[in-house]
N, C-alpha and C positions, 0 to 999 in steps of 0.2 A: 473546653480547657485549652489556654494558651501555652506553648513548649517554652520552655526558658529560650530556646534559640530563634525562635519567632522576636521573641520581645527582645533579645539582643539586638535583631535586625532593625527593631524601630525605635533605636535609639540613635542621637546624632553620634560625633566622632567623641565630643569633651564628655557627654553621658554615659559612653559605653568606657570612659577610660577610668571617670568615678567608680561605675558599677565595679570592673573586672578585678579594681586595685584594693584589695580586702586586707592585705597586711600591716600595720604600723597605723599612726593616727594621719586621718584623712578630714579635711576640712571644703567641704562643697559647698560653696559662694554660688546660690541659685536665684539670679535676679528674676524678675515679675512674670510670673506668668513662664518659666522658662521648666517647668515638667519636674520640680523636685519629688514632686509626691510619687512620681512614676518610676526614677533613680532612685527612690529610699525602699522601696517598695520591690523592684527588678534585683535592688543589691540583698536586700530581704534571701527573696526566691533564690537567687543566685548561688548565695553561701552555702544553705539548705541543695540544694542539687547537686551541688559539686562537691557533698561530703563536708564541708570543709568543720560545722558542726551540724550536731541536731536542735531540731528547731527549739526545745528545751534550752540551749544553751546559748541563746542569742538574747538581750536585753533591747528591747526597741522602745523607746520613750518617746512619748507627743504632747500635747499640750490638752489635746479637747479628746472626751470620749468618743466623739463624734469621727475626729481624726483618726483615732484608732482601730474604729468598725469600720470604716473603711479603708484602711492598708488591709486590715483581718481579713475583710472576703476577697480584696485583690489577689491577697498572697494566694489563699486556699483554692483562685481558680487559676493562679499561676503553677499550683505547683501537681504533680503527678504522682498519685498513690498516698499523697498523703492525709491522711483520718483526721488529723487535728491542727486548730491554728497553732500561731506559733504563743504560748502561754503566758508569757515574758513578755507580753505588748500593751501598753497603755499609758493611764498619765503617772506623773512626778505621783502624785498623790494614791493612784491605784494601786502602783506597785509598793507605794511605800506600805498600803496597808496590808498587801498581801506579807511582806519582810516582817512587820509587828506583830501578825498572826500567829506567826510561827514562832517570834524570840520574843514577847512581851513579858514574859516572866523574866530576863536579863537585864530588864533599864523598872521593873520593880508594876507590871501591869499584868494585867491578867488578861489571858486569850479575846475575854467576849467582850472586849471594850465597846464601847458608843460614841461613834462620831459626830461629835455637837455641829448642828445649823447657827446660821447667823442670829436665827431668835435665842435659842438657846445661848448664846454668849452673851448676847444681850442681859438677859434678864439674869443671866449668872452674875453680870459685870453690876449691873443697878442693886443687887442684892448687897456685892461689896461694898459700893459707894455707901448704901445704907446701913449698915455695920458698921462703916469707917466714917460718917455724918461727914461723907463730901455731899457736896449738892449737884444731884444725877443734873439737874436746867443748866447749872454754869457750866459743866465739864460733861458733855453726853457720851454716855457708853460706845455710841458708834465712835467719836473721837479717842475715847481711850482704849477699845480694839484695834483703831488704824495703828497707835501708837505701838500695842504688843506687836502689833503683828510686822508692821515695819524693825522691830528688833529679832525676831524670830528669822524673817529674812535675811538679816546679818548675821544668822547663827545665834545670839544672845538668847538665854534662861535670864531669869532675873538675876542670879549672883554673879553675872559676867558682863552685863551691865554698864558703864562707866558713864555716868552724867558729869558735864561740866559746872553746873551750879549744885549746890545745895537748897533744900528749901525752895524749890522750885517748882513750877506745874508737873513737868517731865518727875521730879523727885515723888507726888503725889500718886503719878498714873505708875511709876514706878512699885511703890507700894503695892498697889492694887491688882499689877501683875504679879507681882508675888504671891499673895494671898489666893488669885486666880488661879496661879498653875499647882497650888496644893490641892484645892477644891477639884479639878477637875483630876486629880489622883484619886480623890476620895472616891469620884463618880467613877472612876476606872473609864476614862471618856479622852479622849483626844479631840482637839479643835485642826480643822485643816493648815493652818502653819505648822500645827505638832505632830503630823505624819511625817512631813520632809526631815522638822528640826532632830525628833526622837531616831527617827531611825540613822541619820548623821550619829546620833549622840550614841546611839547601839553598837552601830561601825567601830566608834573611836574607844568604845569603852570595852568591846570584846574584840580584841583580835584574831579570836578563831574563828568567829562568828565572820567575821571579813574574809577573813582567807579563804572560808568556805565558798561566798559568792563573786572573790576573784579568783578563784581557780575553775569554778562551775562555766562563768559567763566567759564565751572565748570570744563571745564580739558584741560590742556596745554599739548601737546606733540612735543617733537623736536628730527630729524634726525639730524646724524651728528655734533652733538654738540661740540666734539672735536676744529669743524674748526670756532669756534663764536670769534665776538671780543670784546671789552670792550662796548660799543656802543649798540651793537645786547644785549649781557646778561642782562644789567641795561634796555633796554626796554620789556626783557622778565620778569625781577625780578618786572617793574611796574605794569603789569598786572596779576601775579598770586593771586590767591584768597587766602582768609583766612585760609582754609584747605591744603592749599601748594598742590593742585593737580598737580606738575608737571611731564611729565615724560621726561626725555633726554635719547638719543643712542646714541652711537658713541663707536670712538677706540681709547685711547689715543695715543696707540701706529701708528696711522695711520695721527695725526695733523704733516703736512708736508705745512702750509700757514702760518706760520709767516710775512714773507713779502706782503702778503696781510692785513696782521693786526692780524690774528687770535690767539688768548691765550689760549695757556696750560692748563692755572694755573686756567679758567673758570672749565676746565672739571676734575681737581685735585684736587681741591677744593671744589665740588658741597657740598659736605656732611658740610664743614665748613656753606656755605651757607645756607643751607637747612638741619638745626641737625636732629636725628631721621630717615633720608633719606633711604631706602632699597635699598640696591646695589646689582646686580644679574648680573653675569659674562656667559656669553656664550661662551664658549669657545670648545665645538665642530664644528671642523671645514667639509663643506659640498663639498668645491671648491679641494682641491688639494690632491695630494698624503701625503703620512707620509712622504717621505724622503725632501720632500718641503718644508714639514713646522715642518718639524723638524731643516732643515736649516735656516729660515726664524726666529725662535723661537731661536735660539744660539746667532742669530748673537744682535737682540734687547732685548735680557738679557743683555747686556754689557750698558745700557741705565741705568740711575740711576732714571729721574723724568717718573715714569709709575706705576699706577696704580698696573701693574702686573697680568698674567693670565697664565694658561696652556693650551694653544691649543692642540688639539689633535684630531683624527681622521680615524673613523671605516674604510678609505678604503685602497687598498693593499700598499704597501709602497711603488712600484711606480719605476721608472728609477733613478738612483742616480744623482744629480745636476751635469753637466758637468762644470769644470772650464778648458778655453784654452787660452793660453798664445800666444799670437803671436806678430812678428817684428815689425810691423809698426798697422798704422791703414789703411792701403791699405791694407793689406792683413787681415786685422782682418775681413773687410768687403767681403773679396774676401772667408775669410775660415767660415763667416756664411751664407754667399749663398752658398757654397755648401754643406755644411752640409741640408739644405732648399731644393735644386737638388736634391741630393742623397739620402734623406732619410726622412724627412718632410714633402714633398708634396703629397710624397705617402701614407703616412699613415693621413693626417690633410687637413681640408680647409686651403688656404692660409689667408683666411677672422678668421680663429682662427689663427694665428700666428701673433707676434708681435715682434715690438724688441722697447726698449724701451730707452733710453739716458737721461743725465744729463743735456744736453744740446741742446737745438736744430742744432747750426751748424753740430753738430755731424750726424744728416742723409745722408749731400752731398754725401760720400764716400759711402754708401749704396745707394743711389739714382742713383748714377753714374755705379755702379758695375752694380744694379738691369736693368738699360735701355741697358747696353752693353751687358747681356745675356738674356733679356727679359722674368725678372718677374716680373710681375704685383705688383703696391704698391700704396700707397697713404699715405701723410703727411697730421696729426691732424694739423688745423691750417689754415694760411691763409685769404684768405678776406672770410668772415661772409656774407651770403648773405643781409642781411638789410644792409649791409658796404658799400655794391655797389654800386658805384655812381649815376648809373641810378636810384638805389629803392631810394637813399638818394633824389635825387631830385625828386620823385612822394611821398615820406611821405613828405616831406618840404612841396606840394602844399595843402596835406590837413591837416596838422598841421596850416598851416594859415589860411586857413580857420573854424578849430576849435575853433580859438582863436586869435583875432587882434596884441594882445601883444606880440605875437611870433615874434621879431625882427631878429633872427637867421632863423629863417624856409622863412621872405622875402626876407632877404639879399641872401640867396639863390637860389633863383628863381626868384630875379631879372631879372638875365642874362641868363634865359635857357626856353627856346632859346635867342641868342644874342641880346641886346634890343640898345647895345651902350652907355651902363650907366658905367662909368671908374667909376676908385680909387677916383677921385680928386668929382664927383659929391655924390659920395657915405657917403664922408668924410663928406662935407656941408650939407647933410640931417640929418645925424649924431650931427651935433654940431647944427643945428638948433633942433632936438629931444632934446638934452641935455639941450640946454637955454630956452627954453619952455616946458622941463616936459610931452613930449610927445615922444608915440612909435614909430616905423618909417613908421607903417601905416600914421597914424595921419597927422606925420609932412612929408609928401609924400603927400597929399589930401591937406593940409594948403597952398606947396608952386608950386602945381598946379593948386589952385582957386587964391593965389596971383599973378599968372605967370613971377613963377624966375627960369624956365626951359629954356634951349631952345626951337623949338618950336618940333625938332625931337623926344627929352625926354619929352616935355611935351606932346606929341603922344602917346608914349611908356606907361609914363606912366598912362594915361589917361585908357586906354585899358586893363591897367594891373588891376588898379582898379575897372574897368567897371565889368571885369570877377570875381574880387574876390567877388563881393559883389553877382554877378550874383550866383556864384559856391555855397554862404553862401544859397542863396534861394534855387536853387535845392537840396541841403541837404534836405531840409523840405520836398521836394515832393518825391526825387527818394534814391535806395537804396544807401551804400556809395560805394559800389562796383561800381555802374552804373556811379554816379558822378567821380570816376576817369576818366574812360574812357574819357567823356564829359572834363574832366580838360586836359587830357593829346591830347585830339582833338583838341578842343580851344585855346589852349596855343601855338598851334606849336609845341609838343614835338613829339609827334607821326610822323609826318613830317620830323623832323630833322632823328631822328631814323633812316623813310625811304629811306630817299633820298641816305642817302650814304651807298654803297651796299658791305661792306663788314662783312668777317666773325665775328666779334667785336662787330657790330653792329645788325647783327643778332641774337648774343647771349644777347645784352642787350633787345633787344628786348623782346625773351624766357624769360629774368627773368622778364619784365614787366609783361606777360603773367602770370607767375607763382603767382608776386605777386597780380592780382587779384582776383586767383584760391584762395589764402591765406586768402583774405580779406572775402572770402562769410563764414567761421570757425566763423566771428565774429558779433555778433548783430549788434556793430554800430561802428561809425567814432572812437568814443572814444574810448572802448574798444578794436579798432584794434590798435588803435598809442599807448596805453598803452601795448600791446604785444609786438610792435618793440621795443620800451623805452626797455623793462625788458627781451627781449630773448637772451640768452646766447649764446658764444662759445661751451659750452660742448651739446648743443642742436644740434646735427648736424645726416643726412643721409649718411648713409653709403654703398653703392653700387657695384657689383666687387667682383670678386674673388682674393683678392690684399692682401700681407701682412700690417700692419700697420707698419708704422712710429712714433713716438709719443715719449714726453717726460714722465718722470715717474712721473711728475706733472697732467701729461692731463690724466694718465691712469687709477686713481682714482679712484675704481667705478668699472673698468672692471674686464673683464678676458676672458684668451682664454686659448687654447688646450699648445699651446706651447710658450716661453716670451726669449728672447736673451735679455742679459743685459751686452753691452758691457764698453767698458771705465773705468772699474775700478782702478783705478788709481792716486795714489795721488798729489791732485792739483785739477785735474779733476773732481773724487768725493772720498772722500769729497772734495765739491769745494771750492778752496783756499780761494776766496772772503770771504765766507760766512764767515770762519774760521776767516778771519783777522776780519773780523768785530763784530763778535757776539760770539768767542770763543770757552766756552762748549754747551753753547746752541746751537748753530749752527751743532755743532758736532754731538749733540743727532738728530738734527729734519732730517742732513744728514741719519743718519741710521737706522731714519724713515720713511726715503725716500724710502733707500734700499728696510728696508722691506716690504713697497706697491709694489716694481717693484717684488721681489720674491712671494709675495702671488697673481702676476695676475695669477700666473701658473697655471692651473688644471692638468698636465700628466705631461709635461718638461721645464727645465728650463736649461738656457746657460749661465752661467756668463762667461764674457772675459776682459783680458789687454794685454795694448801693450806694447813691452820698450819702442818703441820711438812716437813718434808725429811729422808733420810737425807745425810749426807753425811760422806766417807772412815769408812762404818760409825758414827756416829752420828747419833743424831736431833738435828736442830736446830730451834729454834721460828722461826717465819714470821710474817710482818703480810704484811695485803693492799698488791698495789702501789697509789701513791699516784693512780697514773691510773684506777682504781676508782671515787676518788672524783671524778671530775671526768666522770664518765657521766651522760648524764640519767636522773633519777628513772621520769620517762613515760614512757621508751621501753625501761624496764629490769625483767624479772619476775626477782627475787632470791629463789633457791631454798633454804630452809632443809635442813641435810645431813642426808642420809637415814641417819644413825646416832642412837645413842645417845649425850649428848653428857655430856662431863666436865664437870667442873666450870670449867676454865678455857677451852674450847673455846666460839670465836664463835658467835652469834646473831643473824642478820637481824632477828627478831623481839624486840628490846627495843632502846630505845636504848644504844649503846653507845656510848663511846670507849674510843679505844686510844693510849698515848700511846709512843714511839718516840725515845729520847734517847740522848746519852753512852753509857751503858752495856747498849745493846742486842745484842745478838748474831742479826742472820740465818743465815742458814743458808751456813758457808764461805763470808763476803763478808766478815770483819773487821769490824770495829765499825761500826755505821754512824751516821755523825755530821751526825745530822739533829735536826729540832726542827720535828716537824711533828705537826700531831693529823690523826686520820682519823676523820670523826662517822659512824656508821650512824645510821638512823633506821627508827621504823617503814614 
C-alpha cells in the first residue's frame, strides 16, 4: 500500500500544485504522455485522506469502463483503511444509470428498465420504417439512429427539434424519432444517448431531485474532458455545487471525436464557464523521446483553436523521426516489414510495436504482407465478444426474464432454437400488441388462451412460456449464473450447439463457457446485463507476441516502444471527406489526429507516403500530406526510396516543388481543390 505522502513526493512541482488545489473550478491541461491518470487519481486519494469528503461524496467521471477499473484499484491501493472503492466512479453512461435507477418513476419509467444494443435499435428502427412505408434500402436505420442520436447529443427529444426545411429527409427521420422514443417507453427501455439525455431531463425537470445530488457531491472530477459533448457538459454543469468544486483533465490538443459529437469549445471555454477557474498545464512529458515530441509539438503549433502548452522532456533525445517515401502502397507495406525483420524485432516486443492508419482498409496490404512472411499481428476491431451471436441470444434469454416488456430480447429467442414461428406470424402478435396496448409477452399468453395459433405454435409457444415464468422463479432460488445454465439446457440451446460438430460451433460454445466465467464478477442478473449494455470496444484482451494494427482513432490512450505511421498523404490524411465537409475545423482536428498517432511513440517513430495508390483497381497518383511539411527539419532523417526511381518519382535529394491545383486528382478523393506548394529541400 502506497501513503498519500509517498505519491505526493512523486509528483513534479505543476502536478503536485493540481493535486493539492481541491477548491473552486480547476481545469488541468495535461499534454501527451504527461501523468494525468496519476494527478486525477493522487487528487482522488488526496480528498479522501485529508477528510475533505467521503469517498461517497466525490463524482469521478471517465470515458471507458476500462478507465475507471483502473483509477478503482489505484485508488484502493493508494488509500489506508479504506474497505470500499470510491462508488461514484465510472462512465457518463454508468452513472447515468445508476441516477435512473433510483428516480425512473420521476420522468414516467419504471426501475427495471432495459438498455437497448445497437441491434435492438436497429430492428426497432426498421420496424418503424415499416409501419410508416419508408424504404428501410434508401434510408438505412443505421443512418437514421446516427441522425437521433446526433440530436440527443444536442440535448433535443423530438418536440425540441427544429428543422430548417419542411418535407425534408431530416423531416422524415424526424418522424420516426418520434414514434421511436414512444415505443421505447412502451418497452420501459432506454438506448445509450437516453441515459445522459433522461437524466439531464430528470435534473431540470425535478429540482429537488438536483439539489439533492448537488449538495451530496462536494467534488466533481472528469478525465478526458476534452472528448465531452454538449449533452455530457449541461448534465455535469447541473450537478455542480455551489463552491464550483469541479475539476476537468484533458488535452485540447488530443479532441480527435467530433464525429462522435464531442466539442472543443466545452474544454476552451471552461474558464468562460467557470470565471476565477485555476488552470494548471502539465506539460512535462514522461512517454517519449525529445526528438518525438519535439516533432509532435511543430507539427500542432500550426493549429490555431488550442489552448497551447510547451511539452518538454528530461529524457535523451532519442533516434530522429524517420520519414520514407515509397512507390506504391505495396511496397510501403513491404518496406515497413522489413524495417520490423531487420531491425525491430530485435531490439522490441512485437506486442510494443504498432502501426497506426487513417483509415481502416488501409491494414489489408499490411495483413497480406505480414501472413506471406509470417509475422504475427492482430487488428483493433472486429466483432466484440457480447456481439456474438451466440452471447446475444443467452443475454436476450435473461434480459426477458428480467423484465416482461423487453419485446426485442423475445422476439429474439423466439426462434432459437427453431420453434417455426415465420415473419407473417410474428407480424399478427405484433399488430395484436399494438391494438391492445400490450407487450408481446402479453399478447403472446392473450392469443394462446384465446387459441388463434395453430396448434404446432400454440405448442411452441405454450412451452416457451411455461419456461419463462418457470426461469422468472428460479431467479429467486438459484444464482444467475446457475439459472443460465438451466435456461440454455431447457431451451434447447445447449443441444443445438452440440449436436453439430463443427469447429464454429465449438468456438461458440467456448464463448458460452467464457460468458458464465463472466457472469460469477457480478452480484446479480441486473448488474450483469448493465455490464454488457455499457461495455465497450476499447475494453478489449490482448494476447500474442503480434504487432498491432489500429487506426489512430482506436490508439488513443496508448503507447508503445515503436508507432509506423503510414499514408500521409493528401486526400488520405488529411482526409478529403472531412475537409469537404467541415473545412478548417476539420483540418485542425486532422492534425490532432496526427499528433495522437506521433506521441503513441516512446523510442521510434516512422512516418511514411506513397505516390501512388491502387484504387477501385486503378492506380492513382499521390502528393505528400501537407502536414509533412510542417515537421521539423532537425528532428526529421528523410529516407530516399530504396528503388529505382522513374522519372517522375519524388526525391528528397534535390530541391523540389510540387504544385497541387484545380485539376489534380489524388487517389479516389475527387479533385482536390487546393492551391498550396509543398517545398522539399535538401
Amino acid at each position: 500500500m502506497t501513503s498519500i505522502k509517498n505519491l505526493l513526493d512523486n509528483l513534479n512541482n505543476e502536478q503536485k500544485k493540481a493535486v493539492l488545489n481541491t477548491d473552486g473550478p480547476n481545469l488541468i491541461v495535461a499534454g501527451a504522455g504527461s501523468g494525468k491518470t496519476k494527478v486525477l487519481t493522487t487528487k482522488l486519494a488526496y480528498i479522501i485522506n485529508e477528510k475533505k469528503a467521503w469517498s461517497n461524496q466525490i463524482l469521478c467521471v471517465t470515458f471507458t469502463n476500462k478507465a475507471a477499473k483502473e483509477m478503482q484499484n489505484r485508488v484502493l491501493n493508494y488509500l489506508k483503511g479504506e474497505s470500499s472503492a470510491v462508488p461514484w466512479l465510472g462512465t457518463f453512461h454508468s452513472i447515468s444509470v445508476k441516477f435512473l435507477r433510483k428516480h425512473a418513476e420521476a420522468i414516467g419509467f419504471k426501475s427495471n428498465f432495459t438498455i437497448l444494443d445497437t441491434d435492438d435499435q436497429k430492428k426497432l428502427v426498421r420496424r418503424i420504417c415499416e409501419a410508416e412505408n419508408i424504404d428501410a434500402k434508401k434510408i438505412s436505420p443505421q443512418f437514421i439512429l446516427a441522425l437521433i442520436d446526433s440530436w440527443k447529443n444536442k440535448g433535443q427529444l423530438p418536440d425540441e427539434v427544429k428543422l430548417k426545411k419542411k418535407n425534408s429527409l431530416e423531416d422524415k427521420i424526424l418522424k420516426v424519432y418520434k414514434i421511436y422514443q414512444e415505443k421505447t417507453k412502451d418497452l420501459n427501455a432506454f438506448d445509450f444517448g437516453d441515459l445522459i439525455l433522461y437524466t439531464v431531463h430528470l435534473f431540470e425537470k425535478n429540482k429537488d431531485i438536483r439539489e439533492i445530488y448537488r449538495n451530496h457531491f462536494k467534488y466533481i472530477l472528469v478525465d478526458e474532458y476534452q472528448d465531452t459533448n454538449f449533452i455530457q457538459n449541461k448534465w455535469l454543469n447541473l450537478i455542480v455545487n455551489e463552491k464550483r468544486n469541479i475539476c476537468c483533465v484533458g488535452d485540447d490538443d488530443q479532441s480527435i471525436y467530433s464525429w462522435r459529437g464531442a466539442e472543443i469549445k466545452n474544454f476552451l471555454t471552461f474558464d468562460k464557464i467557470y470565471p476565477n477557474c485555476k488552470v494548471f498545464k502539465l506539460e512535462q512529458n514522461y512517454r517519449s523521446t525529445k526528438n518525438i515530441l519535439a516533432t509532435a509539438s511543430k507539427l500542432i503549433s500550426n493549429n490555431n483553436s488550442r489552448v497551447g502548452k510547451k511539452l518538454w522532456s528530461s529524457s535523451n533525445e532519442g533516434e530522429l523521426v524517420k520519414l520514407n517515401c515509397y512507390r506504391n502502397g505495396k511496397e510501403e507495406a513491404q518496406g515497413i516489414s522489413d524495417i520490423i525483420e531487420g531491425n525491430i524485432k530485435n531490439k522490441y516486443s512485437l506486442n510494443n510495436v504498432s502501426i497506426l492508419v487513417r483509415a481502416i482498409y488501409q491494414t489489408r496490404e499490411f495483413e497480406e504482407r505480414f501472413l506471406k512472411i509470417g509475422i504475427g499481428y492482430r487488428v483493433l476491431g472486429g466483432i466484440k465478444f457480447y456481439e456474438r451471436a451466440e452471447i446475444k441470444d443467452a443475454v436476450a434469454y435473461l434480459r426477458i426474464i428480467n423484465q416482461k416488456f423487453d419485446d426485442l430480447a423475445l422476439e429474439r429467442v423466439i426462434n432459437k432454437p427453431r420453434k417455426g414461428v415465420g415473419e407473417t406470424t410474428l407480424k399478427n402478435i405484433y399488430e395484436f400488441a399494438s391494438k391492445n396496448n400490450l407487450c408481446l409477452e402479453d399478447s403472446i399468453r392473450k392469443l394462446v388462451e384465446n387459441n388463434k395459433f395453430k396448434p404446432k405454435i400454440k405448442t411452441a409457444f405454450n412451452n416457451l412460456i411455461s419456461l419463462i415464468d418457470k426461469w422468472r422463479n428460479d431467479l429467486k432460488l438459484v444464482k444467475h449464473f446457475d439459472l443460465l445454465k438451466l435456461v440454455l439446457d431447457e431451451s434447447g440451446y445447449s443441444s443445438l450447439l452440440k449436436d453439430k460438430k463443427d469447429l464454429e460451433n465449438e468456438n461458440r460454445l467456448e464463448n458460452i463457457k467464457e460468458l458464465l466465467r463472466a457472469m460469477h464478477d457480478y452480484d446479480n442478473l441486473q448488474n450483469f446485463l448493465e455490464h454488457v449494455a455499457l461495455a465497450t470496444s476499447i475494453d478489449q484482451e490482448w494476447e500474442g507476441e503480434k504487432v498491432n494494427l489500429m487506426t489512430m482513432h482506436a490508439a488513443k490512450g496508448l503507447e508503445f516502444d515503436v508507432v509506423f505511421l503510414p499514408g500521409w498523404e493528401e486526400g488520405l490524411f488529411p482526409h478529403q471527406k472531412s475537409l469537404q465537409e467541415k473545412g478548417d475545423f476539420a483540418l485542425e482536428e486532422e492534425r490532432r489526429l496526427a499528433y495522437v498517432g506521433i506521441t503513441r511513440a516512446k523510442k521510434e517513430a516512422f512516418l511514411s507516403f506513397a505516390l501512388r495508390r491502387i484504387y477501385q483497381g486503378d492506380w492513382m497518383d499521390a502528393v505528400p500530406s501537407r502536414f509533412v511539411n510542417e515537421l521539423p527539419d532537425k528532428n526529421i532523417e528523410k529516407n530516399e526510396m530504396k528503388f529505382e526511381k522513374e522519372k517522375d518519382d519524388f526525391d528528397f535529394n534535390q530541391d523540389t516543388e510540387i504544385e497541387f491545383g484545380e485539376e489534380f486528382r489524388s487517389p479516389g478523393w475527387n479533385r482536390l481543390k487546393k492551391n498550396k506548394l509543398l517545398r522539399w529541400k535538401k
